[in-house]
N, C-alpha and C positions, 0 to 999 in steps of 0.2 A: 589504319587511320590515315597517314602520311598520303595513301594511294585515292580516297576519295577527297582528300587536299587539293592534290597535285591535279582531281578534274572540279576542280569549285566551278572555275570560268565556262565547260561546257554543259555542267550542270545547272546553269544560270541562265542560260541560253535555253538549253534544252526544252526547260520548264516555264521559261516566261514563251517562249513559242509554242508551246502545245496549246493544243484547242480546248483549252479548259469553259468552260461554261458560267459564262462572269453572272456576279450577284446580281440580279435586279427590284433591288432597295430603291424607295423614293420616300423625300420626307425625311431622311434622317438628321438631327441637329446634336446624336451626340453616339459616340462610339466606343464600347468597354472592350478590350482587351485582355481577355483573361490565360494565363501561361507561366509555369515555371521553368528556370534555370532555362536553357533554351531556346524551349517557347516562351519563355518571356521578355527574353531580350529581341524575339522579332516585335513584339508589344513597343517596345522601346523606340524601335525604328520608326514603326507605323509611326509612333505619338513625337519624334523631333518632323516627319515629314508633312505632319500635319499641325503644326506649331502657327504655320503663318495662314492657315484656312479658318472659315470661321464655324469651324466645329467643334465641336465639346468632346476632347478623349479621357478618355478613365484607363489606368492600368491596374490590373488585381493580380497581385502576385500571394494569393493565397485562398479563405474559400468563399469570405462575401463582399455580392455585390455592392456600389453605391446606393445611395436612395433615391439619387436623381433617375434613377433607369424607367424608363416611361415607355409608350408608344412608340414612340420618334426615336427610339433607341436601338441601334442595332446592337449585340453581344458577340462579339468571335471569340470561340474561344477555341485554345490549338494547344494541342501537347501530342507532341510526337509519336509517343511511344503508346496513344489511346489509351493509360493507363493510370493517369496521374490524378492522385484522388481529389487535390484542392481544386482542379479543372473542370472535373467529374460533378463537384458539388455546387459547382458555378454553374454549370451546365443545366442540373437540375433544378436549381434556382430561378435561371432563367424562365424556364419551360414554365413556369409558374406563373409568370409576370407578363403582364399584355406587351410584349417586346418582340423585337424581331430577331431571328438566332442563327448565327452560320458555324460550323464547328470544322476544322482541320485536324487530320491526324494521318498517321499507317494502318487504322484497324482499330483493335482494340474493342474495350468495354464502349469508348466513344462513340462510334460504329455502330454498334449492338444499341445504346442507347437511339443514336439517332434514326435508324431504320424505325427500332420499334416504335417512335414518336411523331413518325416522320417530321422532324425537323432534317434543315439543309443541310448537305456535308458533304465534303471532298476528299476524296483519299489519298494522300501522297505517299509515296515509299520512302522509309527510314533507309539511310545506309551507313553502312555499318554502328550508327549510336546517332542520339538525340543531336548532340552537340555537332558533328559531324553532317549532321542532315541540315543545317541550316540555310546554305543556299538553294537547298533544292523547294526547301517551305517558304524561305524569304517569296521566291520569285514566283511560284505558282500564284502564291496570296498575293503578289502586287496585278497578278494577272487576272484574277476571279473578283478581286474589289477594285481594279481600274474604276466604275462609275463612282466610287465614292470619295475615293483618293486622288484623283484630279492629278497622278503625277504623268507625266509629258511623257509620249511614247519614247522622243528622243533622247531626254534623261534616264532613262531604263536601261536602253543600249547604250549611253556612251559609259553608265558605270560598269555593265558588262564587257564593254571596249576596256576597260580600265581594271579590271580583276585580271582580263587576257595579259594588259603588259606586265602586271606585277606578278603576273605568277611566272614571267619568263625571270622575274628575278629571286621570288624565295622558294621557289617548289624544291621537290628534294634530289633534283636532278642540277641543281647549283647551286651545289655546297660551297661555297669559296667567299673570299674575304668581300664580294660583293653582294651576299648576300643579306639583306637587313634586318628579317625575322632571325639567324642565324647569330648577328653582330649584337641587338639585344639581347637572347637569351644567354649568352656567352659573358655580358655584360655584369646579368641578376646574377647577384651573389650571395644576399641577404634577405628582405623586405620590401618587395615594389609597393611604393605609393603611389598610385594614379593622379597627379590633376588634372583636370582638363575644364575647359569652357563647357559654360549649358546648353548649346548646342550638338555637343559631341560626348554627351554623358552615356548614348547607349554604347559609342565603341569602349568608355571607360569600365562600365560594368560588364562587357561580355568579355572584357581583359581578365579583370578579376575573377569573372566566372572562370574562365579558360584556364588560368594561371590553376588557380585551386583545382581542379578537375584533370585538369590532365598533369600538370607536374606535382600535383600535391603538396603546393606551396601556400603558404599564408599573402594574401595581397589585400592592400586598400585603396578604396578611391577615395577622392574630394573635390569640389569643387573651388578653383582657382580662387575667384576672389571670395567666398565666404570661409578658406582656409588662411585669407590674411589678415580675419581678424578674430581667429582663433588657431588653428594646426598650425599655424607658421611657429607660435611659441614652442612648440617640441620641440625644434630644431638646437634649440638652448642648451639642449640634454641628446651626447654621444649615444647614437644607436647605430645597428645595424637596417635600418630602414633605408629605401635607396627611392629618390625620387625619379619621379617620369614625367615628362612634360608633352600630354596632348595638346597639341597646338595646332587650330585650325587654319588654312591659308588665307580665311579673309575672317578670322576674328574680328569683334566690334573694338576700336580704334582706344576705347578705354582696356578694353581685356590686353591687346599688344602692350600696352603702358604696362601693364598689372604682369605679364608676363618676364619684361624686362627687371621691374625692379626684381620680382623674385631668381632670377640668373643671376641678379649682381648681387643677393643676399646669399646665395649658395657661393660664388668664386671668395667673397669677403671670409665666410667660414669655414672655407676650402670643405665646403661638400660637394661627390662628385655626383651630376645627373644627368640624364639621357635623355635627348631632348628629340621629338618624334612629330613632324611636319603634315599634315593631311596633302592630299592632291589640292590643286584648281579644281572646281568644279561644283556642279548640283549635291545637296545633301546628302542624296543617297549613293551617289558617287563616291565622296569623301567618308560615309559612314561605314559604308560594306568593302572599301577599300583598306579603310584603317583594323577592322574587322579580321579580314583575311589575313593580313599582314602583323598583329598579334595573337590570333590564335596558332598562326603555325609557330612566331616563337616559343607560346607555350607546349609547344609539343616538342621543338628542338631543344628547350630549358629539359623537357622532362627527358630526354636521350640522353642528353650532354650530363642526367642525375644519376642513368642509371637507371632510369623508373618505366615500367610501361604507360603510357598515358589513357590506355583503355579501362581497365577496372576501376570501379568507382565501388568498393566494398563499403564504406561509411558508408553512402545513402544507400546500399541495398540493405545496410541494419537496418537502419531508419523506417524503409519502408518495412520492411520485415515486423514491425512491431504495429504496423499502422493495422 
């Protein structure tokens, strides 16, 4: 896993420069997202990067769709692995609905479906696991729906400029005390609590995903300020739970205020937490940056346990029953 880590940054590149064959959708005014664990935190992305456009996104992190789905609706749906059956039922939900449909995978039943439907699809290659594939799916997808996503060539490449510097600091060829995926995993001892701003909620949730999946750890998120007027009372009652503070570099000028008081209510009851900075830059700079740079601590969390971070036996129960 560590080794298609350590090529995130040419895997990013690779992918967003191949001559993929971009969507040609017109008319669309609203966008669903359909994908789990994985695939669904690229869902995530898509929907903070298109927060300030004036499109209607949906994310479905299970098997149906909204009711707004219309015409003017595109559907993507992507699960890595072509296998994933709440994706699967989306999928043929859609096929159903006067909607327009693009599907991403490796293969799979996905694949097989969409040939035989001829609905739209793109194949990209898994490597080595779902989760582990993400940059290579992020970046194809921003390349195949460039007309509808309106994000700037330039912004594409400076956050792949920006994966390249940070992986000269956490890949597994700098192991040492400046390493910062390395300094938080080393850190979690107990129960990581995620906050983080609404902006920067998909790097909080593919934390959590990452954390539970590869080190097999219990983690929560929350959202900053709707945690200070409820989750902050926990704090009242000794736990092992260990906060983390996503913190973006240009939060709204209220969230900075909301940030500080919460610092000075952890030094007041001497709880200790670990506070985590985004880059400068475009959203998806600071999103796939922050991304990269937690998921390899959950892989260093999962070494420094003792744990392999590849097997994911729960959900093969899981699925085993479905």
């Amino acid at each position: 896993m560590h080794e298609i880590y350590d090529k995130w940054p040419e895997i990013a590149r690779e992918s967003y420069n191949y001559n993929h064959k971009e969507a040609g959708y017109i008319g669309i005014d609203h966008i669903v997202f359909a994908g789990m664990g994985g695939s669904g935190a690229i869902g995530d992305i898509f929907s903070s990067i298109l927060s300030k456009e004036n499109i209607h996104v949906s994310l479905v992190k299970g098997y149906l769709l909204p009711k707004t789905v219309d015409s003017n609706t595109l559907v993507v749906t992507t699960s890595i692995s072509g296998d994933t059956k709440e994706t699967l039922t989306v999928l043929d939900s859609a096929k159903k609905l006067d909607c327009k449909i693009i599907a991403f995978s490796s293969g799979g039943k996905m694949q097989e479906y969409c040939t035989k439907n001829h609905i739209e699809f793109r194949n990209i290659s898994q490597m080595h696991s779902p989760r582990a594939s993400f940059a290579a799916f992020l970046y194809t997808m921003l390349k195949v729906l460039d007309p509808l996503l309106r994000v700037e060539k330039r912004d594409v490449q400076e956050s792949i400029s920006q994966l390249e510097n940070l992986g000269k600091k956490i890949s597994s060829s700098h192991l040492d005390d400046e390493n910062p995926s390395l300094n938080l995993a080393k850190w979690i001892n107990g129960i990581p609590l995620v906050y983080y701003p609404w902006g920067l909620q998909a790097a909080a949730i593919r934390f959590k995903n990452s954390l539970q999946e590869n080190a097999k750890l219990h983690a929560i998120t929350e959202d900053v300020i709707e945690a200070c007027h409820n989750g902050i009372v926990s704090w009242e009652k000794p736990s092992n739970v260990q906060p983390i503070l996503l913190r973006g570099e240009e939060d709204y000028v209220k969230t900075k205020e909301r940030w500080e008081i919460l610092k000075e209510y952890f030094r007041i009851n001497k709880i200790d937490y670990f506070e985590i900075l985004s880059i400068k830059g475009n959203i998806l700079s600071k999103l796939i940056n922050l991304i990269y740079l937690l998921d390899y601590a959950s892989i260093y969390k999962a070494v420094l346990s003792g744990i392999d971070p590849s097997p994911i036996r729960s959900i093969d129960y899981v699925k085993s029953k479905l």
